[in-house]
C-alpha positions as CSV (number, residue, x, y, z in Angstrom):
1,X,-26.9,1.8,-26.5
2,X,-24.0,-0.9,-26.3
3,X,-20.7,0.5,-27.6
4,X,-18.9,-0.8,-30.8
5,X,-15.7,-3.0,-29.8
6,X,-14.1,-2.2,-32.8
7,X,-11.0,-3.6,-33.9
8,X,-10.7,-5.9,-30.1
9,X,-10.8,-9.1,-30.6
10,X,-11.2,-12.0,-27.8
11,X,-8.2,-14.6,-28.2
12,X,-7.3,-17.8,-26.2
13,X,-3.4,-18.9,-25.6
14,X,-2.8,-22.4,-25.1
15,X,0.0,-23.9,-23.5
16,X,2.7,-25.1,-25.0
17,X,4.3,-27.4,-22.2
18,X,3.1,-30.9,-23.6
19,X,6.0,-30.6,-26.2
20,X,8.7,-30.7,-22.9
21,X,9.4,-33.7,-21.9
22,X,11.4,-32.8,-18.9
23,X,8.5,-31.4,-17.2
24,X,7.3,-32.6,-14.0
25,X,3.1,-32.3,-14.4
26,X,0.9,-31.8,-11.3
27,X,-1.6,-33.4,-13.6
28,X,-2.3,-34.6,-17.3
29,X,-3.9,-32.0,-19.6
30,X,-4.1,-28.6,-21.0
31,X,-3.9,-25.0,-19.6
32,X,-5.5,-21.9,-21.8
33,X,-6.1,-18.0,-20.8
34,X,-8.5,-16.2,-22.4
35,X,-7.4,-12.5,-23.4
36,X,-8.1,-9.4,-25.7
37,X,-5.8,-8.4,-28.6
38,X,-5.8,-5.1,-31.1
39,X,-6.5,-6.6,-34.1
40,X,-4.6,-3.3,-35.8
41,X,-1.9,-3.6,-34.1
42,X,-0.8,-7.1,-34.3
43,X,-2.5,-8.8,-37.0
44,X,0.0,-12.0,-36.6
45,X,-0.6,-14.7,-34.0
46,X,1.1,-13.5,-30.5
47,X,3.2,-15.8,-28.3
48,X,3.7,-14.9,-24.6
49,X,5.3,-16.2,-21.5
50,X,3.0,-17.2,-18.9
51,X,3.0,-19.4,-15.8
52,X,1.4,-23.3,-16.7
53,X,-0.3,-24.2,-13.0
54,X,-0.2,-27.6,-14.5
55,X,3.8,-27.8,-15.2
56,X,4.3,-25.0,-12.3
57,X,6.7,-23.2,-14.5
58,X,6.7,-20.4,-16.7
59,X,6.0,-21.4,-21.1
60,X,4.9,-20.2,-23.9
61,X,1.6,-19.5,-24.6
62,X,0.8,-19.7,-28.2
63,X,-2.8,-18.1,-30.0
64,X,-5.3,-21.0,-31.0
65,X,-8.1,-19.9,-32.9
C-alpha cells in the first residue's frame, strides 16, 4: 500500500540572476531545482541561495508555482 505524503509538497526555485546585469552568462536562459518543502512549516514562499551553472555564481532562488 503506497504511503500518504502528507503535508510535503514538491516545489521548483527559479533563478533569479536575469535581473543582474553585471553578470557574465555561460549561456542565455533559465536555471530551476526542483525540491520538497513542509507545507506546515513554512506556508510562505521560501527564497534560498544556490549556485546558477549558467551565471557561475551563487543567487537567489525564488519559489514559482
Amino acid at each position: 500500500m503506497a504511503k500518504n505524503k502528507g503535508s510535503r509538497i514538491i516545489i521548483t526555485l527559479e533563478c533569479q540572476c536575469e535581473n543582474q546585469k553585471n553578470t557574465l552568462k555561460r549561456a542565455p536562459g533559465l536555471f530551476r531545482y526542483t525540491t520538497t518543502k513542509n507545507r506546515r512549516n513554512t506556508p510562505h514562499r521560501i527564497e534560498l541561495e544556490k549556485f546558477c551553472p549558467k551565471c557561475n555564481i551563487h543567487t537567489k532562488f525564488k519559489e514559482i508555482k
